[in-house]
N, C-alpha and C positions, 0 to 999 in steps of 0.2 A: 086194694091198699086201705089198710084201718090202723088206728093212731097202733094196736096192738103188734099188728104185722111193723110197723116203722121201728117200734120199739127192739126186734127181734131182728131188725136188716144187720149181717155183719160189715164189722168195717174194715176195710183195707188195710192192708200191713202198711205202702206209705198214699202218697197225693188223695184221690176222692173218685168215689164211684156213686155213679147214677143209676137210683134203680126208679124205671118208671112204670105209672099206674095202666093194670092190663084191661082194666076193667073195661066193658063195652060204653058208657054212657059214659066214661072219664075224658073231659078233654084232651085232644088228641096232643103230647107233648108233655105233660101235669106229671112230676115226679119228687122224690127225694134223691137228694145228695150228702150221702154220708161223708166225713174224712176221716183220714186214720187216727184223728185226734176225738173220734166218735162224735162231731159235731154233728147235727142231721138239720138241714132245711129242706124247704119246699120249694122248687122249681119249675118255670114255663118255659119251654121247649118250641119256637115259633120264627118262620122266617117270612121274610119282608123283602121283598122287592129283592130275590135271589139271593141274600142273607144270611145266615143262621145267628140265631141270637138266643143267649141262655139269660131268662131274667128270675134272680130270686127271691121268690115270693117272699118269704118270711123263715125266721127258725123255728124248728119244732119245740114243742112244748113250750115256749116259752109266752107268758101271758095266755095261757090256754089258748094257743093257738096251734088247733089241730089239724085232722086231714078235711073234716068237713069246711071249714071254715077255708082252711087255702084252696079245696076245690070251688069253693063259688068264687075266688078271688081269681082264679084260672079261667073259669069261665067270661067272669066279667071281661079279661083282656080280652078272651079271643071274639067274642062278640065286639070288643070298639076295632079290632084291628080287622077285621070281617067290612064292617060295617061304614069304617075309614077308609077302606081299599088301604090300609096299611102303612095310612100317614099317621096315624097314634096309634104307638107303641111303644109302650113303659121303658124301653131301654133309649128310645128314642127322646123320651121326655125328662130320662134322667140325665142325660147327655144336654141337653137344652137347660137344665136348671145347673149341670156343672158350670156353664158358660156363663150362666146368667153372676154365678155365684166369681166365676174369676174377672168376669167382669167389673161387678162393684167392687172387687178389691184395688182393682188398677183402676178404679176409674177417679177423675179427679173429684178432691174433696172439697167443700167450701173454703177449707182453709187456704190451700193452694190456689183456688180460684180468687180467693179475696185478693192474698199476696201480688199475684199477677194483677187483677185489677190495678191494684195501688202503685205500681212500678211503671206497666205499661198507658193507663187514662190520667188516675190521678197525678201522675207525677211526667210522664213522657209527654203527653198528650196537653194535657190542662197545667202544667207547672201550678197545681195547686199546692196554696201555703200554708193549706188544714187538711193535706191528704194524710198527718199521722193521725191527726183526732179522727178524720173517717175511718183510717183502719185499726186503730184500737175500739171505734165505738162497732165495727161489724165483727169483729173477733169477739170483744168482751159479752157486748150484749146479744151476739148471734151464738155463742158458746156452745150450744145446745148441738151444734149443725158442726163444728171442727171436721170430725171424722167421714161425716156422712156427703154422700157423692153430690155436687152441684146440684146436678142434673132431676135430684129424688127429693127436691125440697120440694115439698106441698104447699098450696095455697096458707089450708089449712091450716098447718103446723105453726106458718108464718102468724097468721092472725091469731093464731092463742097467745102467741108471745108478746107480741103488739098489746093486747089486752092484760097480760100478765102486768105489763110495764106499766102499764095506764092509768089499772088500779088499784096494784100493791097486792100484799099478802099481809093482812095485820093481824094472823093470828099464827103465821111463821113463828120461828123462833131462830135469832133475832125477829120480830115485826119489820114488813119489806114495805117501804115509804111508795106510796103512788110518785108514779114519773110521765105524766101524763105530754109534759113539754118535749123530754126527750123521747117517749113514745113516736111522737111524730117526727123528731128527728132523724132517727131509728128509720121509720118508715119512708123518711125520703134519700137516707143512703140505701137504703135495700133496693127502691125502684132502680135510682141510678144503675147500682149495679148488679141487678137482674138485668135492664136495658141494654147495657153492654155484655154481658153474657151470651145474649140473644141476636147480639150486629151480626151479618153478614159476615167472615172471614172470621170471626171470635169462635161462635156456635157452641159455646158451653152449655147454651139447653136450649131445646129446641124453640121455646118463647117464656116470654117470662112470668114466672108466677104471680107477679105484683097487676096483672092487668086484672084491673076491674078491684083494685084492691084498695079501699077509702080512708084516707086517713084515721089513725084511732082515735083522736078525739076535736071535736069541733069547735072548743071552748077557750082556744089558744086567740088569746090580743095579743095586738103590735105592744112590744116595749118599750115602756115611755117612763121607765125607772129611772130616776136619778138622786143624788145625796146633797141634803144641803147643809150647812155649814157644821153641825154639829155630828152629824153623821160622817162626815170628813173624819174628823179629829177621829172620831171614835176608829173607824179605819187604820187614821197613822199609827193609834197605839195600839191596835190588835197586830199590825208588822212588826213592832217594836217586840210584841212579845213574843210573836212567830220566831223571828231575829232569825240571822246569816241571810244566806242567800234568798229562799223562798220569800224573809221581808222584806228585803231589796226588791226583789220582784212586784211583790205589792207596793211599794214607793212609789218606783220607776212607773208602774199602770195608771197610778194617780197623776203623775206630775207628765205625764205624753198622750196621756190617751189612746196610745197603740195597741192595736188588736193582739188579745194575750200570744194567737201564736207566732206573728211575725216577731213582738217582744222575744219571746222564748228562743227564738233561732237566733238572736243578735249575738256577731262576736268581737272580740276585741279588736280584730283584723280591721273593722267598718268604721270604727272611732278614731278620727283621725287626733292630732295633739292640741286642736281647737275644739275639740267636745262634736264636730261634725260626725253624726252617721250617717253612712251612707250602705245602706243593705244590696246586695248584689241583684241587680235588674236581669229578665228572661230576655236573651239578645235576641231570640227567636222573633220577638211579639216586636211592630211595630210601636203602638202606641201604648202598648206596656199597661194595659186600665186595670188591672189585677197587680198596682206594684209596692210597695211600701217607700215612701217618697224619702228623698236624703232632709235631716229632720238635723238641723242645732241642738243639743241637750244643753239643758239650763245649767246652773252652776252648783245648783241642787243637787240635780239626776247625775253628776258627776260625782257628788258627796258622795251618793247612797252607793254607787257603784264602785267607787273605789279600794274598797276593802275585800271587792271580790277579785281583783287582778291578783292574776298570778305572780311570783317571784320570775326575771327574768333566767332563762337559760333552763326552765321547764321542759325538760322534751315529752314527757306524757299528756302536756296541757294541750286537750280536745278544740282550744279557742273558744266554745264558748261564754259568754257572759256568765249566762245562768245554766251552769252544767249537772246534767244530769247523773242520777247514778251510777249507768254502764258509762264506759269510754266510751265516748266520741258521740255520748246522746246530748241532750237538754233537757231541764227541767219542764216537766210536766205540771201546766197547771189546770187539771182538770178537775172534776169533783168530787176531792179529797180535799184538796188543797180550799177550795172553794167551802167546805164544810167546816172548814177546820177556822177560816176567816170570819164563817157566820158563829161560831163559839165564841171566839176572844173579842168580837166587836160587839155582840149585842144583835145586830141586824140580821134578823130572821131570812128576811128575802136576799141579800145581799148576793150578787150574782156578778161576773169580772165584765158583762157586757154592759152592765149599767157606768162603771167608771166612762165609758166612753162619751156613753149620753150626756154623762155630767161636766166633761171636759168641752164637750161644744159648749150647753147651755152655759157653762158660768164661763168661756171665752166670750160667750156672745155679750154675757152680763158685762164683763170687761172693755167693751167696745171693740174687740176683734174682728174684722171684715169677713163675710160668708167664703169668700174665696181661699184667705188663708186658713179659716176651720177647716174647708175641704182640703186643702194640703195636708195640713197637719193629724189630719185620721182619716189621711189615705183614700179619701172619697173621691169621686171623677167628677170634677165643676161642674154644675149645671151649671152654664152660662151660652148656651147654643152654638154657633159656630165660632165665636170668641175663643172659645177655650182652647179651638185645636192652633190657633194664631197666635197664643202668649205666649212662649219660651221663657219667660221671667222665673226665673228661680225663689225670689221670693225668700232668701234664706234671711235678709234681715230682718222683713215683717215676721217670720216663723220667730225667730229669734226674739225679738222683743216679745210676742204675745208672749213665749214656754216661759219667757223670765218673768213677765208681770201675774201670769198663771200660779208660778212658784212662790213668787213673793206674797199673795194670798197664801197659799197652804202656810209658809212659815209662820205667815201672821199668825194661825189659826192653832198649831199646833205647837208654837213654842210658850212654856218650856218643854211639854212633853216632851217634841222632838229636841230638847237639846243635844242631846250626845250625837244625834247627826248632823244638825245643822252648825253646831259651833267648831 
């Protein structure tokens, strides 16, 4: 058999015929397969554990691949399949990579897995009340991974991104800001949910790629940010110029001090006709220490909020307060919103967990009792065994402090804030 002799093989009137090599040194099996559409490859002719199996080498002519070239390619097989006792063989290995390849199509993706995370831990399991900001921040910022299977996420892969985040891209286009704070936030929703990926009865990879995997950056302090009186004001009128709801929202974080996402899930349903909210409690949970406490709004936070109630006899109205785009969501105050506050106010750092800070310290400035700050942003008393002994509701001490709270910002901000306050 010579590329000349192939050239010369006729071909069938219809299906394909095998002509193979007679030669004495040609591996036993090594031929061409013509079709009647005159297509010619090279073919190995070899059985396996009682078998028969046609595997084909390659086409003729094609990338100068001739008869010499497919006879060492013939050889090389029968030598591993000799030399295997017949556990590798090409036909055998392409059947393994068919598998391997319908495999990762069906197999589950990060995105699917994240999903599942967030339904059945963060929200079944933990009734947590930041399981959307975790799965927007493993979706958004793990983007890279959507498609690709749980199971194939590399150590690796994970720590470039961590590091991508950490130190920006400043010669992008746009320029990418270093995120060095939320890098490590990033990297402790990723453990969590590697960790669970990896439980007993979950088993979405065999263990998790986060082990042994160090925070990306060391340089992160506790937050001890807070606004004093001038920085206030400059706040009230960067809402004002936000204006509708989103300023409402920035108000309302001023004058409660409640953590932006329970704020965000507040609906009218919780408000009763005395300005009381009362946020719906996990009846699961005993002592409920993850809960958003029934909180008086001042007469203020009723101002700001009043212009977003709906018309009665709404039937598309989601009940939200602060409603978000799609039906039946809430508004999102993540960092856009929070970027868009550090432009109109001035305050470079300005960040929605500092309002918090700021609403202890100047209660505390105000002579408000440690016990009702911790009601009022939702903190678990330290006061040792006392605390699980008091049942005191406490609504009128809340009450007094949100109003003498309020009546500072007014101070502070009128006239600016006239149009809401009058």
């Amino acid at each position: 058999m010579t590329d000349k002799a192939i050239k010369e093989l006729p071909a069938p009137e219809k299906g394909n015929k095998i002509y193979y090599d007679t030669h004495p040194d040609a591996p036993k099996g090594f031929g061409v397969r013509v079709t009647a559409n005159d297509a010619r490859s090279f073919i190995l002719r070899y059985v396996v554990q009682h078998r028969e199996y046609r595997y084909t080498i390659g086409p003729f002519g094609k990338d100068g691949f001739g008869t010499e070239r497919a006879r060492k390619e013939a050889e090389k097989w029968k030598a591993r399949i000799a030399v295997s006792d017949g556990a590798d063989h090409p036909m055998g290995q392409k059947a393994s990579r068919l598998e391997e390849h319908k495999a990762r199509l069906t197999a589950e993706t990060y995105e699917e897995a994240v999903r599942d995370y967030i339904k059945r831990e963060q929200i079944g399991r933990r009734n947590n009340a930041t399981a959307g900001q975790v799965e927007r921040s493993l979706l958004k910022d793990g983007d890279r991974w959507l498609d690709v299977p749980v199971a194939e996420i590399p150590a690796k892969d994970i720590r470039k991104c961590l590091e991508e985040m950490r130190d920006g891209d400043p010669r992008a286009v746009p320029p990418v800001k270093p995120r060095p704070y939320m890098a490590n936030r990033f990297h402790a929703y990723l453990s969590t949910f590697f960790r669970w990926c990896a439980e007993p009865g979950i088993e979405k990879v065999p263990s998790s790629p986060m082990l042994g995997l160090r925070r990306p950056w060391e340089g992160e302090e506790a937050r001890d940010r807070y606004f004093d009186d001038d920085e206030l004001k400059a706040i009230w009128r960067a809402s004002d110029k936000i204006g509708g709801m989103p300023g409402a929202f920035l108000k309302l974080a001023m004058l409660t001090g409640k953590r932006k996402g329970a704020l965000a899930a507040m609906r009218w349903g919780e408000i009763d006709r005395d300005g009381v909210w009362t946020p719906p409690a996990d009846l699961r949970r005993k002592k409920r220490n993850k809960r958003v406490h029934v909180t008086p709004l001042s007469a203020l936070s009723m101002r700001v909020i009043a212009p977003l109630r709906p018309s009665e006899g709404r039937e598309d109205e989601p009940g939200y307060v602060f409603a978000g785009r799609r039906r039946g969501s809430h508004f999102d105050p993540g960092s856009l919103f929070q970027e868009k506050i550090r432009k109109e106010s001035g305050i470079d750092d300005f960040i929605m967990h500092a309002l918090r800070h700021t609403v202890e310290t100047r209660l505390a400035e105000l002579g408000v009792q440690p016990h009702v700050r911790d009601i009022l942003l939702d903190h678990a008393p330290l006061r040792g065994s006392g605390a699980g002994y008091d049942h005191h509701h406490y609504k009128e001490e809340m009450s007094e402090a949100l109003e003498r709270w309020s009546d500072h910002i007014e101070g502070l901000v009128a006239p600016e804030g006239v149009k809401v306050l009058r």
